[in-house]
N, C-alpha and C positions, 0 to 999 in steps of 0.2 A: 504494500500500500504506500502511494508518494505521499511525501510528508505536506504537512500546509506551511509553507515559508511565508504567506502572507498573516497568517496564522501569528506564527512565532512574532513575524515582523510588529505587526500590531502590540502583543501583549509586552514587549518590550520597549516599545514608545508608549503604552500606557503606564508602565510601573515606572520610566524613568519622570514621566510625568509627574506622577503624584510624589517621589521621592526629593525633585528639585523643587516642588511646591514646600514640603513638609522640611527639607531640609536643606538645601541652597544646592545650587550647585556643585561649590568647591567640594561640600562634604559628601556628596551623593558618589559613590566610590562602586567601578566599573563592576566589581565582585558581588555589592549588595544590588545590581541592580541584573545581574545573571541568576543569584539566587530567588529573588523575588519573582523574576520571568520564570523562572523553571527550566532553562535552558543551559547553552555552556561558555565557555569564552570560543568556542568554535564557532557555534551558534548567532554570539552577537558581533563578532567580526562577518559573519558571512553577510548581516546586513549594514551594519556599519564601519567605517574604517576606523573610526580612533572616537574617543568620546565626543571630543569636539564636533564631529561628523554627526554623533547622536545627536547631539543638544541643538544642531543646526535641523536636523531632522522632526526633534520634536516640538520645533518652534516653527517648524514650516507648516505642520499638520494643525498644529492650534492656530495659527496663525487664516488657515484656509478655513477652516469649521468657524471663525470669529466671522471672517467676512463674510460666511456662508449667512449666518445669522443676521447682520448687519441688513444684507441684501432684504433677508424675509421680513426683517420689521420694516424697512421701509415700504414694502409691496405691500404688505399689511397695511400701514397704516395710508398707503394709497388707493387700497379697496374700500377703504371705511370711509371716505368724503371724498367732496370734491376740492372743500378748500386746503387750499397746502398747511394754512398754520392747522386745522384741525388732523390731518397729517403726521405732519412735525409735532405736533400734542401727541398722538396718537404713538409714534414712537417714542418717545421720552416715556410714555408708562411703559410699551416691553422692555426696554431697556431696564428699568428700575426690577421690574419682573426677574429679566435674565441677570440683575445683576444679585437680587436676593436668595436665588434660585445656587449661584454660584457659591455666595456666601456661607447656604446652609451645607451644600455638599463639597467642597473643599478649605483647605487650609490658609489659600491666599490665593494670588495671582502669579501665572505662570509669567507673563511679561515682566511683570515688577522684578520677579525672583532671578529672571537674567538681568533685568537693568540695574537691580543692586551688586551684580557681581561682571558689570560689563567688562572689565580688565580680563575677565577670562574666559572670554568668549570674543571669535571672529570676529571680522566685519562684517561678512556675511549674514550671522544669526542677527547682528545688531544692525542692517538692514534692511531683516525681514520685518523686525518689530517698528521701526521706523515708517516705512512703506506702511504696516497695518494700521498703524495710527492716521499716518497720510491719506489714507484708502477713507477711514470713517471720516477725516476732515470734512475730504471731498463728499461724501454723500450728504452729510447734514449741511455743508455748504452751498450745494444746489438746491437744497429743501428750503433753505434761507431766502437764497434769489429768490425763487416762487414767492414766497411768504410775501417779502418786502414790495412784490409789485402789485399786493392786492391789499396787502396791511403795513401801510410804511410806519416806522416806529415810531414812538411820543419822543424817544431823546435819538439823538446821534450815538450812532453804535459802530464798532465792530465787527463786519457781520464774521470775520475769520477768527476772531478768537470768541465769537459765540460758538463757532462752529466747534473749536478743542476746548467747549468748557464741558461739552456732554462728557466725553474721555475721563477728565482733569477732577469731575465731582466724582464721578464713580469711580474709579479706583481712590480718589482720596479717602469717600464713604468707607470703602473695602475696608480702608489699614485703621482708619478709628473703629470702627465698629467691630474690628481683631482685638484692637490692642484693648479696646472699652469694656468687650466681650457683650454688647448690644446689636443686637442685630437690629434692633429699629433705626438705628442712625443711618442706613440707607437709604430706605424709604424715604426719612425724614427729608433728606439732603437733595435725595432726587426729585421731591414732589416740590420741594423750593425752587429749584431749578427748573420747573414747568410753572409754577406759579411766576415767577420771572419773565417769562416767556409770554403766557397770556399776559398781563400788565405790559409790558413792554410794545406788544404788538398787535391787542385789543381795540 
């Protein structure tokens, strides 16, 4: 019977997932993460070449399932009306969803947990998180454009760093609401940040 390489491939970008979430990077050590897969250092060379290659690997996968996401809330929230700022409302609450959603079932943020240890990691991996950010920029910045030509704002604004404030609250929510051990400080922070928005462009 042939083995499933995609199989293994997987369960080994899952486990180092949850090990550089729970424990950084640098300490996530190639051994504990062969044992955790179930596999061998034969094993996680045949799909990766060196760790660095993993961590580029499992930032490229998270990195695609984020934008996968990004994509569907916007679609989402452009089935639900016509007007953009209801829209752009309309994502801001999956967002807070997907970000509460996150909070309960893991330990932190996998981006964060490379950007705290960028010195040991490529340019490549710090690229890809770069680019991802860049990626939601652009999406909630064209959701902006709309907005502004059917609802111009009561002040002069920014619309580009309106655009990286959605990013900027949620993971900031993330790391207080760790350290505070309150899960509601998410919620709290994100339903501000739509509150904002209606008043702003109401």
């Amino acid at each position: 019977m042939p083995r499933n390489g995609a199989a293994t491939r997987a369960r080994i970008l899952d486990v180092t997932e949850r090990l550089v979430v729970e424990k950084g990077f640098a300490d996530t050590s190639l051994d504990e993460i062969i044992a955790a897969a179930a596999t061998t250092k034969g094993g996680l060379f045949h799909h990766f070449a060196s760790k660095q290659d993993l961590g580029r690997a499992v930032i490229e996968r998270y990195a695609a399932q984020d934008a996968a996401t990004q994509e569907e809330m916007i679609r989402r929230g452009e089935e639900s009306s016509a007007d953009p700022l209801d829209q752009l409302l309309t994502y801001v609450r999956l967002m807070t969803d997907t970000v509460e959603e996150q909070f309960r079932t893991l330990p932190g943020c996998l981006f964060a947990s490379f950007a705290y240890e960028r010195n040991l990691v490529d340019d490549s991996t710090k690229q890809l998180i770069a680019d991802n950010f860049r990626f939601t920029h652009a999406s909630v910045r064209r959701k902006l454009d709309q907005v502004v030509e059917r609802h111009p704002p009561r002040q002069p604004v920014d619309l580009d760093a309106i655009a990286d404030q959605i990013t900027t609250i949620a993971e900031g929510a993330f790391v207080m609401a760790r350290i505070l051990d309150d899960p509601a400080v998410v919620r709290a922070q994100m339903d501000q940040f739509r509150r904002y928005l209606e008043l702003l462009f109401s």
